[in-house]
N, C-alpha and C positions, 0 to 999 in steps of 0.2 A: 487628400492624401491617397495616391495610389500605389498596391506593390502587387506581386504577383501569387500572396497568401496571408492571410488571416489566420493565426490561432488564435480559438477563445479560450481560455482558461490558464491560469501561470503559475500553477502547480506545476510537478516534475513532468509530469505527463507532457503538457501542455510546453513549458520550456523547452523538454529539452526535442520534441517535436517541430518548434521553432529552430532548434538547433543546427540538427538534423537539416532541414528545409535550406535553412543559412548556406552549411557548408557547402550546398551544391547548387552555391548560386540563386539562390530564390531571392528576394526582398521579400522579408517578413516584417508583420506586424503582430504582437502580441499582445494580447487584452485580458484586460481582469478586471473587476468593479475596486478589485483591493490590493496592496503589494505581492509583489512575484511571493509566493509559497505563503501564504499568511493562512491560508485556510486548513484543509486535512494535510498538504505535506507540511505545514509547522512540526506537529508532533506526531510521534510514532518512535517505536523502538530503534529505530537507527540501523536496520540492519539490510544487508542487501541478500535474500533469502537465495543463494545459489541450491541449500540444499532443499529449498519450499518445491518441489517436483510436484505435490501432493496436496489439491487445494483444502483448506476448512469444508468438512461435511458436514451436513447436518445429523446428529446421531439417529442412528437406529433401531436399538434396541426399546422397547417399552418401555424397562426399568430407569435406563439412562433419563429418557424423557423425562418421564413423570418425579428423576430428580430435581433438573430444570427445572419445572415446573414450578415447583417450589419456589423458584426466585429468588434464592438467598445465595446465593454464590457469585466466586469474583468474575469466571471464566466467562460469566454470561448474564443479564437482565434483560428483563421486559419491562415495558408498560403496559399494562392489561387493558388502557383505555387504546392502544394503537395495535392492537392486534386484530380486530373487525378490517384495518386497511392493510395489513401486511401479511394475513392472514393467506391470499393468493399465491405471492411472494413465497412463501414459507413453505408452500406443500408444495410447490413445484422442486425448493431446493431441497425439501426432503426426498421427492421422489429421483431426481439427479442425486442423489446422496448413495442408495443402492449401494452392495459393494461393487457389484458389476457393472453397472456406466460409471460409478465413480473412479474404479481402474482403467474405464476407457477412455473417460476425460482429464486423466492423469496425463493419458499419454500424451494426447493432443494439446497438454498444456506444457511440455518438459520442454519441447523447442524452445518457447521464450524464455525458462527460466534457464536452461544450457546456457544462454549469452547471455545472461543479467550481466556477470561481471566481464567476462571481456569487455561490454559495448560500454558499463559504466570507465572502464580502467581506461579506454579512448577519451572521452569526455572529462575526465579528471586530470589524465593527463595536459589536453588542451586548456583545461581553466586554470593548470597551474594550482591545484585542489588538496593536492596530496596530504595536506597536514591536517584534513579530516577525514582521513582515513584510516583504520587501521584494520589489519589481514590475519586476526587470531580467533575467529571464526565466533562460534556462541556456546553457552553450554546450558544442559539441562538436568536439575538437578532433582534427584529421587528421594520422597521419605518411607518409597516403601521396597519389596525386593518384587514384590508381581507386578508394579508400573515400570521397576528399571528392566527387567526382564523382557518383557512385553515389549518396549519402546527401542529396546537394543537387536531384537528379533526384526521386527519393522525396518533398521537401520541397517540392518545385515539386508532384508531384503531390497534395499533403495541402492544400496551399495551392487549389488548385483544385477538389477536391471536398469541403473540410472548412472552407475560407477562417481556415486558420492565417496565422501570418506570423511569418517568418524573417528574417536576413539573410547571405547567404554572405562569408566572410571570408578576404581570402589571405592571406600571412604576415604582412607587414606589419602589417595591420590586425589581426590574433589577437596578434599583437606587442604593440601601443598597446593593446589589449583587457587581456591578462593581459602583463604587462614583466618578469615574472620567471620566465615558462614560457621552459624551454630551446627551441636551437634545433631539437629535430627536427620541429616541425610545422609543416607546408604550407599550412597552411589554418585555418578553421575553421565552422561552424555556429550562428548565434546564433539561438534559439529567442525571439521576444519575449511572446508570451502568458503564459507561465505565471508563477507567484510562487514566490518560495523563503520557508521559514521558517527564522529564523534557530535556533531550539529548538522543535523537535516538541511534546516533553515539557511544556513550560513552554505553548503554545496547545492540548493537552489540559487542562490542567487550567485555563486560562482559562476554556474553554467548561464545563467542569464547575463553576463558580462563576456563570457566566451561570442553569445548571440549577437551581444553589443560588436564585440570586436569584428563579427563578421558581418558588419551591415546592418542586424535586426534589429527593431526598437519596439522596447514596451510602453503601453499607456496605457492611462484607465476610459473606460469604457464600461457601455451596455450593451450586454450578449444578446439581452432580449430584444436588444433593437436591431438585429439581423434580419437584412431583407434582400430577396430579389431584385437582382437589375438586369438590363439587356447585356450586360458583358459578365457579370457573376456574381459577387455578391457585396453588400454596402454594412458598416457597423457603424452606428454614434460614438465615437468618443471627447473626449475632454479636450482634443485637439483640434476636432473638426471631424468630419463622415468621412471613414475610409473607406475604399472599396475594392477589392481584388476580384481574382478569379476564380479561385480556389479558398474554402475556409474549413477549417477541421474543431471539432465542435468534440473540446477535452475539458470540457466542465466536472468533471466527477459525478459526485451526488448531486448537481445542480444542471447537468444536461440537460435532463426532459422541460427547464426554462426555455430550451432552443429547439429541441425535437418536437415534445409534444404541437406547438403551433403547427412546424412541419408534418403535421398527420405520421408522425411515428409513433407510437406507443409502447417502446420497451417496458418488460417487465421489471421495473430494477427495486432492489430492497437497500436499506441504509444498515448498516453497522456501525452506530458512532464508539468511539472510546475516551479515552482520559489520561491524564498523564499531571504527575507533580512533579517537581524537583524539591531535592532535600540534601542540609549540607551532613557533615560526616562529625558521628562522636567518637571523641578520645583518640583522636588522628586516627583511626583504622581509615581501611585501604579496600575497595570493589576492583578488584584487578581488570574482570571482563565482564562481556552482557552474560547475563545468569537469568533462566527461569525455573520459578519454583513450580515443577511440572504439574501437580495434583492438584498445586490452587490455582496455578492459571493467570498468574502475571509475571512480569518480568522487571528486573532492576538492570538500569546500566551507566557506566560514567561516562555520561556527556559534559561536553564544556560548563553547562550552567551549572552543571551538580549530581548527583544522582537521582536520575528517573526512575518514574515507579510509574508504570502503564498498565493498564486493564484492557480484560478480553472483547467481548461483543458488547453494545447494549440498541437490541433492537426495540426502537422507537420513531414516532415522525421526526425527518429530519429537524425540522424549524421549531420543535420543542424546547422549551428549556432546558436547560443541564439538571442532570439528577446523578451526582457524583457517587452513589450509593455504593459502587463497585471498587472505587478507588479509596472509601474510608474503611472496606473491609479487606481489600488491600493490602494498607496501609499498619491496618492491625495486626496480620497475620506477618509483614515484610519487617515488623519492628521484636518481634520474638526470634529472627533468626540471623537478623544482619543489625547494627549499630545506629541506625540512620540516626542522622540530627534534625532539627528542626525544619519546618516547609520553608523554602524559599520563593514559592510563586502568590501573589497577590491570593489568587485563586483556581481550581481545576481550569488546565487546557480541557476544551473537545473540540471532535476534528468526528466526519461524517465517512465513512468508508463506502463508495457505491459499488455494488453488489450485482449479479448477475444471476438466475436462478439454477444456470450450470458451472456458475463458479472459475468461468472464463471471461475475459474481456472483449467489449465486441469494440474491433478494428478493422476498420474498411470501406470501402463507398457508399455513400447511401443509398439505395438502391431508386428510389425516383427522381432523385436531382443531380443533374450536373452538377460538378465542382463542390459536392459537399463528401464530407469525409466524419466518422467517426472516430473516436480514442478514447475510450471512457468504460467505467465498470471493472476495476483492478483489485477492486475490496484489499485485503490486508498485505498486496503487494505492489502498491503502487509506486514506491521508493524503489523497490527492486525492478523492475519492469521499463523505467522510466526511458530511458534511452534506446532500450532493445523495441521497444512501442515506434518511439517515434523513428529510429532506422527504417522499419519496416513500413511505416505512413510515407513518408517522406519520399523510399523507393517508388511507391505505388504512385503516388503524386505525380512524379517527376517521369513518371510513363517506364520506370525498371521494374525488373523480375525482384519482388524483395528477398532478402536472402535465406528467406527461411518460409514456409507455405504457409501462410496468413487465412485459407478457409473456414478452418476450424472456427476463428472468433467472426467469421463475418455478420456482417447487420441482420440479413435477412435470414439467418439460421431460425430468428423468433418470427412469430406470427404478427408482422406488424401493419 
């Protein structure tokens, strides 16, 4: 089997990269060891982060830290046996955390998040997608008056250098918003740009039918069986050894299976997370995605039910699951909202890959012909997914991409 590109990986990244490639006439092939989205795009908050301008830092303050530290909270876990390996990782992202490169690298990252939603609202509209969407943005909800304060100041300043748009909400009004959130919260935060999806999963493999429709085709496959040939490059699949000229290597947390042989050695860290579904007591109602800002998770109604997802939990990827953030969660999510009983066998996790400046690196690789990068989007890879691969794709196909793609390139790092 020959085409004129290979993606590895069928996550959103990776799809809709294929996509992208599709529409302007390439012959793709898309590979993955496992169904399109089954891996980190399965779950996640569902949101397309228009107003995310501003990536996750790593704190700075001492006192912040050495709360952390402590390890009992939802927003964030360790495992104390994986921090000797991620421990490099970690003080590089604290030192890009500064307030000053972390404003600089705000900037340099706003371009992509500027087109999340345009470049998604193309691609939804071609997959015919629309019934999992919905355009009422997210909200953040307050139990105290110096996090709403704080958080609304921030959002005034995002609004004026980024021209977001919010709306600040006191009791009351978070009241009439969500009627069945208890009463501890003061306030609230309503984000309005961004879109929720109601099923991740289910607008993966929309756009992977979109692919279909323009020629591309999925199979399973081995990334790590990516090899050199005299015309470009060759992958094993379940169909037989494809070979193209060009491949873009949008594995996520599972890249460095393809780079590391290739003598690259990004810095990358893992963020996995968590997610249940839960059905609803006493017929109450979760109108929109809601997070409980102070602890650090979020509820939202998706198709299967309401989700409850958790913050970081830095560990080796290939670890087992240690759900420990989602049952304290779980705890704190049942004294202010109704939830009924779990509906999933067991915790989803999904592995977030990570950059140590908290940008994605996109771009050629810089010693080999026809290979390409798209990987490292940590907690915005659903938002990003389309706007990534425009910009691959352009670059690919030998055009100006429409937005300056330096910023994330490969060799920014010492590889």
């Amino acid at each position: 089997m020959t085409a004129d590109a290979i993606v590895l990986g069928a996550g959103i990244i990776g799809v809709s990269t294929a996509v992208q490639l599709a529409l302007r006439g390439k012959s793709v092939v898309l590979i993955d060891r496992r169904g399109p989205g089954e891996e980190t795009s399965f779950g996640n908050a569902g949101l397309i982060q228009r107003e995310g301008v501003v990536p996750y830092g790593f704190p700075q303050q001492l006192g912040t830290i050495l709360r952390y530290a402590l390890n009992n909270r939802i927003d964030a876990h360790y495992h104390l046996g994986a921090l000797p390996s991620v421990a490099k990782f970690l003080s590089r992202y604290w030192w890009n955390s500064n307030v000053s490169r972390h404003k600089v690298i705000a900037r340099a990252y706003a371009p992509l998040i500027e087109h999340s939603i345009s470049e998604h609202a193309g691609m939804i509209s071609a997959a015919g997608a629309e019934h999992l969407i919905r355009k009422d943005g997210w909200t953040e909800a307050f139990r105290t008056k110096g996090k709403r304060d704080s958080e609304i100041r921030e959002a005034e300043r995002l609004k004026s250098e980024y021209g977001l748009s919010f709306k600040a909400l006191d009791a009351k009004e978070l009241a009439a918003k969500e009627p069945h959130l208890s009463g501890d919260f003061v306030g609230g935060l309503s984000w309005i740009d961004p879109w929720s999806v109601v099923d991740p999963h289910a607008l993966t493999l929309a756009y992977v039918k979109l692919l279909e429709q323009h020629g591309g085709r999925f199979v399973k496959g081995d990334a790590t069986t990516l090899a050199k040939t005299s015309t470009g490059w060759s992958v094993k699949t379940e169909d037989g050894l494809v070979e193209a000229k060009d491949v873009v290597v949008a594995l996520g947390p599972w890249s460095d299976t393809v780079t590391k042989p290739l003598g690259y050695n990004f810095l990358l860290g893992v963020k996995r997370g968590y997610h249940m579904h839960y059905g609803m007591s006493d017929n109450k109602v979760l109108n929109g995605w809601t997070m409980d800002a102070e602890r650090g998770y979020f509820l939202a109604p998706m198709r299967q039910g309401i989700r409850l997802t958790t913050g970081a939990e830095f560990a080796l990827r290939d670890a087992p699951k240690t759900p420990v953030q989602l049952d304290r969660a779980e705890a704190v999510a049942r004294t202010i909202f109704p939830l009924g009983k779990r509906l999933d066998q067991e915790p989803w996790m999904g592995a977030r890959p990570c950059t140590p400046d908290m940008m994605p690196i996109i771009g050629k690789a810089p010693r080999h012909a026809g290979l390409w990068f798209a990987f490292g989007h940590s907690h915005h890879g659903l938002t990003l997914g389309p706007v990534t691969g425009r910009v691959i794709a352009e670059a690919i196909c030998g055009e100006t991409p429409f937005i300056d793609i330096t910023a994330y390139r490969p060799d920014r790092f010492p590889i």
